[in-house]
N, C-alpha and C positions, 0 to 999 in steps of 0.2 A: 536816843534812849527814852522811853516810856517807864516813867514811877523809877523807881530803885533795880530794873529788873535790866542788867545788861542785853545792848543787840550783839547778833553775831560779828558786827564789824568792830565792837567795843574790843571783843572778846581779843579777835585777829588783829585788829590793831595794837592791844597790849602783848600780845604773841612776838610780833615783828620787834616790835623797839625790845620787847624780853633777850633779844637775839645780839644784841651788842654788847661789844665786849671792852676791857676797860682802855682799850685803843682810842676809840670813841667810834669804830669801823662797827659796821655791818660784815659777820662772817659769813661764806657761803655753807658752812651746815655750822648749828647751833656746836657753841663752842671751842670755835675755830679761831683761828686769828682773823684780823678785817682786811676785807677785800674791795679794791678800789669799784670792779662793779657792784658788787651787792650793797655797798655804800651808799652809790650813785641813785639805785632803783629805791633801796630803802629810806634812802632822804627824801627822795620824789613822793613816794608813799607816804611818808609824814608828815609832809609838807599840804599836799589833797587831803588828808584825813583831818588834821590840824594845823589847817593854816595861821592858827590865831595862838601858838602853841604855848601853853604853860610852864614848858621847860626849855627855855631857850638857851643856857648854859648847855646842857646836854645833846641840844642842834648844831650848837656854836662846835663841839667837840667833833661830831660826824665831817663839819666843812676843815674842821685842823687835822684830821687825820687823811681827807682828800689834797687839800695844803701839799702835806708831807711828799705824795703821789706827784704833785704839778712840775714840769718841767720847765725851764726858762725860756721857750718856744710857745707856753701855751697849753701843750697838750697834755696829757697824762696819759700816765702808763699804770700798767698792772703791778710793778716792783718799783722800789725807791731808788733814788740816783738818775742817770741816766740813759737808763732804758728806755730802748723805742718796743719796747715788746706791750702790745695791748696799748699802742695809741688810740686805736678805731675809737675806745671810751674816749673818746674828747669829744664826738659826738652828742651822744648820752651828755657826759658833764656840762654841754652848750645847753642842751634839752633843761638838765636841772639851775643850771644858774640862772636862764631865762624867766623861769618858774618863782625858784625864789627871791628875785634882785637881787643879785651878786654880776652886777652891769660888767665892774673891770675883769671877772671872771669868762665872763661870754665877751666881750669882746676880744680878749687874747684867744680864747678859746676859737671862735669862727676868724677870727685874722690865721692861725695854724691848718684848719680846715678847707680854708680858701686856696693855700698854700701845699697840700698835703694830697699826689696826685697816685694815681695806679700810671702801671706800664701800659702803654699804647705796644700794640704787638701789628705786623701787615697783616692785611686781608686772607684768609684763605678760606678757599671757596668748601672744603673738609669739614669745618667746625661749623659753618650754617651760621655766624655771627660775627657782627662789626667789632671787631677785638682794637680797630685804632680809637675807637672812642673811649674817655678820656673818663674815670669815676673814681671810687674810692678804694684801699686796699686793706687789708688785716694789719699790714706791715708795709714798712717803707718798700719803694722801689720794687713792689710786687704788682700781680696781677688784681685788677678791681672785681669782686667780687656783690650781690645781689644786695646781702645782708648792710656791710660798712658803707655803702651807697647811699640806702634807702636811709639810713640813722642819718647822714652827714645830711639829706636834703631833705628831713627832717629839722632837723638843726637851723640850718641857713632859712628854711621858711619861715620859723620862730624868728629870728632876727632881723626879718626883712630883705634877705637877700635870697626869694623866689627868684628875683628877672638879670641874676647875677651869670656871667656866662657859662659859671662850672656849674653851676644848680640846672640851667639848660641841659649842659649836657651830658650831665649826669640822668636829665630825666629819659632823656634817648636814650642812654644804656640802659636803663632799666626794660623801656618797652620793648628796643632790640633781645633782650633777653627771656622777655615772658615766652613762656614755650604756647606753641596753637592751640591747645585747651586752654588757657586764659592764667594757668599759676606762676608760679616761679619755682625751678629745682636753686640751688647755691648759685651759679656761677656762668656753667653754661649751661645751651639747649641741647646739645648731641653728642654724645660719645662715643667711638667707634662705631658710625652709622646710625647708633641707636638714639630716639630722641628719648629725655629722661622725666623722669618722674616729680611732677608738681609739689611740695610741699607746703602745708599750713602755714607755720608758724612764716616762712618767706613769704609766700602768696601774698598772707595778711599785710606784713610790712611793706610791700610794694604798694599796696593799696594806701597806706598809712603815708606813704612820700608821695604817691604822686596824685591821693584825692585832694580837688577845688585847682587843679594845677592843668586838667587835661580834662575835656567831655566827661560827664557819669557814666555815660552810655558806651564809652572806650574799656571801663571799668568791670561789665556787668558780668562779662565772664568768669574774672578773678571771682568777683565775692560770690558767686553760682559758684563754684568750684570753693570758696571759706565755708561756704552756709551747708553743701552735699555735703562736707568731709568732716564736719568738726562734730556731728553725735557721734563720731569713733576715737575723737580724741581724748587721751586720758590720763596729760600733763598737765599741771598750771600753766605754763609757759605756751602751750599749743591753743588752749583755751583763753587763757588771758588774751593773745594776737588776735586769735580769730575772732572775740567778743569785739576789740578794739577795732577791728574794722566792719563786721557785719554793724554794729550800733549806728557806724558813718551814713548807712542806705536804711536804716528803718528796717530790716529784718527782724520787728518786732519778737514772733513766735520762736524762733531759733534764740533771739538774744536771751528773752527768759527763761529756757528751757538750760542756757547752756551758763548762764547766772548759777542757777541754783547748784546746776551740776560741778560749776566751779568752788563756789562756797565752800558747800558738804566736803571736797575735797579739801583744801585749806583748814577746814575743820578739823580734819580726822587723821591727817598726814603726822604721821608718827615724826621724832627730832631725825631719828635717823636716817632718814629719806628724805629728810627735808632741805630745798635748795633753796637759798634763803632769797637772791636775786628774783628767782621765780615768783617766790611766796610774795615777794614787793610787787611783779609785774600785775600778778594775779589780782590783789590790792588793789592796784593803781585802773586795772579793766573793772573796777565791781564798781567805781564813783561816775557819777553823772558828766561831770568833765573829762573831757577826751586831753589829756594835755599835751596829744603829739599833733593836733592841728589847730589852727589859731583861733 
């Protein structure tokens, strides 16, 4: 802040915390009830924005409404009780307790993760990918997918459990999975013959798990395929990824280009449209700390 005159992250920061509700949650659109991820994202964003924070009763309330979410296993879900619906957030939730020392939280937290596997399926030569290997799923006893993967070995890299043998071989799924132009679609690479289409917001998060972990130069097609695609994106959420990992290689011109274009957005974004998890992601890509690598 320069003199009495608010920055634009004053502004967006009083926006986000505007956004909670007397839960002590983060809703996903203003006025909602609180949601355990827009919790998760908007406590991370508070936490970067004002690490030294002045209202810490009102912080305290955001970790007792996540509280409420925690499972006796560790993990957390999207509904109270015991729901395994929207575990994958235990990721994320390792991601934020790491961040703010909440030690006994990340420790349970990566103890369920460590624990917490996809279906291994047999080989077939149809689908063009190693489906026994072993990653993360949306849901119990399902299939491992690009997205819950990349957050989980995230997570475990925060905690020091890079050279862990799921975090190995979760990074092979990952590579097994990038399609030959260098992205990542969800899940798989081919569908009925056809190979499928790279997406951002994935690509980015692939990049985000497996940079400082594998060569740069293993890398370069991914963030060549973040840095082409991202002047047509025109989410917080697609911009926030993509800024988060073009930043990682010094894409200088593309990062400020696509800073400003996120801002103005964040800025202008009417309540009714506004996805409040995002508006945190968006947040959390504009600080000079990267807080998904170590």
């Amino acid at each position: 802040m320069q003199g009495n005159k608010p920055s634009p992250f004053d502004s967006l920061h009083a926006r986000l915390l505007g956004t909670r509700g007397s839960d002590g949650g983060f809703p996903y659109c203003p006025g909602g009830p609180g949601a355990t991820e827009s919790t998760i994202w908007g406590t991370l964003a508070w936490h970067l924005l004002d690490p030294e924070s002045t209202r810490p009763p009102e912080r305290q309330n955001a970790w007792k409404f996540l509280a409420s979410r925690l499972r006796p296993d560790g993990s957390i879900s999207i509904n109270t009780g015991d729901s395994s619906q929207g575990v994958w957030l235990t990721a994320p939730l390792a991601i934020l307790a790491f961040h703010a020392g909440k030690k006994a939280i990340l420790e349970r937290a990566i103890d369920f993760l460590l624990k917490f596997k996809s279906r291994a399926l047999p080989l077939n030569e149809i689908v063009k990918q190693n489906n026994t290997l072993v990653g993360w799923p949306w849901a119990p006893d399902t299939f491992g997918w690009v997205e819950p993967t990349a957050w989980a070995l995230i997570a475990l890299r925060l905690a020091g459990k890079a050279e862990d043998p799921r975090s190995a071989e979760g990074r092979k799924l990952l590579l097994d999975r990038r399609l030959p132009q260098g992205g990542w679609n969800y899940g798989n690479k081919v569908v009925f013959s056809s190979e499928l289409l790279p997406f951002i917001d994935t690509t980015a998060l692939g990049i985000l798990a497996l940079f400082g972990e594998i060569p740069d130069a293993k890398l370069v097609t991914s963030v060549d395929h973040v840095e082409k695609t991202l002047p047509e994106i025109d989410s917080p959420y697609g911009l926030a990824m993509g800024l988060l990992a073009l930043k990682l290689f010094g894409r200088t011109a593309a990062v400020a280009k696509s800073s400003e274009k996120l801002q103005n957005l964040l800025l202008s974004c009417p309540d009714d449209v506004l996805n409040v998890a995002h508006f945190a992601l968006g947040l959390i890509s504009l600080q000079k700390v990267n807080p998904f690598v170590p």
